[in-house]
C-alpha positions in Angstrom: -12.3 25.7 34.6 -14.3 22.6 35.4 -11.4 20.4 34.9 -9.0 22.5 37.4 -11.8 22.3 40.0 -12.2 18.8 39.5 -8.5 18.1 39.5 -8.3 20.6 43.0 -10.8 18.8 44.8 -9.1 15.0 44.4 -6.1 16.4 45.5 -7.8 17.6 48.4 -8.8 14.6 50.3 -5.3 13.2 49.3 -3.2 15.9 51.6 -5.9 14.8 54.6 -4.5 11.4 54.0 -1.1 12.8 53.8 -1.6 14.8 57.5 -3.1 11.7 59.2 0.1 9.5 57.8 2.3 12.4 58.4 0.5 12.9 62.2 1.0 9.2 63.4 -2.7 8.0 63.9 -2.0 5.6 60.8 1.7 4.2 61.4 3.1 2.2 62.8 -0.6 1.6 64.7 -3.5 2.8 62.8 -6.6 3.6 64.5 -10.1 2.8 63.4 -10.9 6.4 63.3 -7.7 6.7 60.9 -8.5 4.1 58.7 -12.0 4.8 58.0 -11.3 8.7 57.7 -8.5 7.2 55.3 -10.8 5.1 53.2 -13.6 7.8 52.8 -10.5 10.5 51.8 -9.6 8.3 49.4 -13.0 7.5 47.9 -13.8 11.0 47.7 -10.8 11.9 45.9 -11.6 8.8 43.4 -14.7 10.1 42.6 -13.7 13.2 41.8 -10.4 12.0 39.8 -12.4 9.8 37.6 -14.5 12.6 36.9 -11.7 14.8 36.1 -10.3 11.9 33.5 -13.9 11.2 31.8 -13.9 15.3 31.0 -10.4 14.8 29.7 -11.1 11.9 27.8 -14.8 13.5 26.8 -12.4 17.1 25.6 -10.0 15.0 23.8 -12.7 13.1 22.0 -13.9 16.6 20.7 -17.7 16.2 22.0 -19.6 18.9 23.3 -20.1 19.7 26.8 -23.7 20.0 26.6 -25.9 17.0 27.8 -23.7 14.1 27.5 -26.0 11.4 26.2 -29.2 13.6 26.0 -30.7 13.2 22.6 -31.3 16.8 21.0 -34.5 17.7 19.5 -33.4 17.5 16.2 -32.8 13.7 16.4 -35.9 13.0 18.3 -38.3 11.6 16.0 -41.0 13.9 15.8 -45.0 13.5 14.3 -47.7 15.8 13.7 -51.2 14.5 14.1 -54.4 16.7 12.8 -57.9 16.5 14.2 -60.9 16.7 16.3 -60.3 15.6 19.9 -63.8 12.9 20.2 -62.5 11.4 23.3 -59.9 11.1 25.9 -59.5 8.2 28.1 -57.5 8.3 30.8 -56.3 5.1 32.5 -54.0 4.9 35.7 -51.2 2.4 36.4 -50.3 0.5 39.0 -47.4 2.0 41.0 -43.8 2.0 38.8 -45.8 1.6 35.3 -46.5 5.3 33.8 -49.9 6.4 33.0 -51.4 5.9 29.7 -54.6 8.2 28.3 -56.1 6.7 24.6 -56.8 9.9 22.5 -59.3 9.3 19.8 -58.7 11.8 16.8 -61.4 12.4 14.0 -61.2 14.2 10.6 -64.7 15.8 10.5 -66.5 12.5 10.3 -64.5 10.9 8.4 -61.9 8.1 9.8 -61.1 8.4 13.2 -57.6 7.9 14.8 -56.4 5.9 17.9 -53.4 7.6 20.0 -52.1 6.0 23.3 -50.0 8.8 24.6 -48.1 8.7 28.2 -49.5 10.5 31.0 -52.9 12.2 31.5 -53.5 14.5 28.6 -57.1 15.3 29.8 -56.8 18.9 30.5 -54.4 19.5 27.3 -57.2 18.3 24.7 -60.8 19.2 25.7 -63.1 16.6 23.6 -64.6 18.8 20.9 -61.9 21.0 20.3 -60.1 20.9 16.9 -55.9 20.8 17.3 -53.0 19.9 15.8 -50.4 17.8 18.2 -47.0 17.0 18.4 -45.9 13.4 19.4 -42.6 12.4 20.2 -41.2 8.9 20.5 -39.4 8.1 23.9 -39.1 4.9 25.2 -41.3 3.2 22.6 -44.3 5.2 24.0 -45.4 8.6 22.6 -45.2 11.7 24.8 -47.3 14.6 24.1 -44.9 17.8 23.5 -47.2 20.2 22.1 -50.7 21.3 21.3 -52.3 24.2 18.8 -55.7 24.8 19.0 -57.5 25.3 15.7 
């Protein structure tokens, strides 16, 4: 259905092109309005051609049409950490660089654990409270996906 809208609107802009040869504003003398209406017609009809062919080609390939090159959460690599939250440090970034907050995990006394996640995780792990979080890897930095309170 996609691919016959797709394939509708590039043809489209092509019969405009077609009315304004066919009407005389673009032979023998072509107008600037005429040309320019032209060259946007054609682009349009590009753009939506090119998209028509990468759905064919994606089709004939035999990949889904889900999220194209979104990785699913299955491939995502995943990690559980265990703990009690003993601090949260949150530290902003200049403009264009994404925020970083240090997470420091401990098991009861025993070792404690270091975490630089992305973002400001300050009101997702209150400092005393005992959790279990789940990290993901994206972009080489780790992104807090979810949180269970123990």
């Amino acid at each position: 259905m996609a691919l016959v809208l797709l394939v509708l609107l590039a043809l489209i802009p092509l019969l405009g092109v077609a009315w304004i040869a066919a009407y005389g504003s673009l032979f023998p003398q072509p107008t600037i309005d005429a040309l320019f209406t032209s060259l946007i017609l054609l682009s349009t009809s590009a753009i939506f051609g090119m998209t028509a062919l990468f759905e064919v080609r994606r089709y004939l390939s035999g990949a889904s049409g889900g999220g194209g090159g979104v990785a699913t959460p299955s491939s995502l690599s995943r990690s559980v950490r265990r703990g009690r939250v003993k601090e949260v440090t949150f530290y902003e970034a200049d403009v264009g660089q994404p925020n970083k907050s240090i997470v420091t995990l401990s098991d009861d006394g025993r070792s404690a654990e270091m975490l630089v996640l992305s973002g400001d995780v300050r009101n997702a792990l209150p400092v005393g409270q005992k959790v279990q979080i789940t990290l993901r890897k994206q972009g080489g930095e780790n992104v807090l996906v979810d949180v269970q309170y123990s």
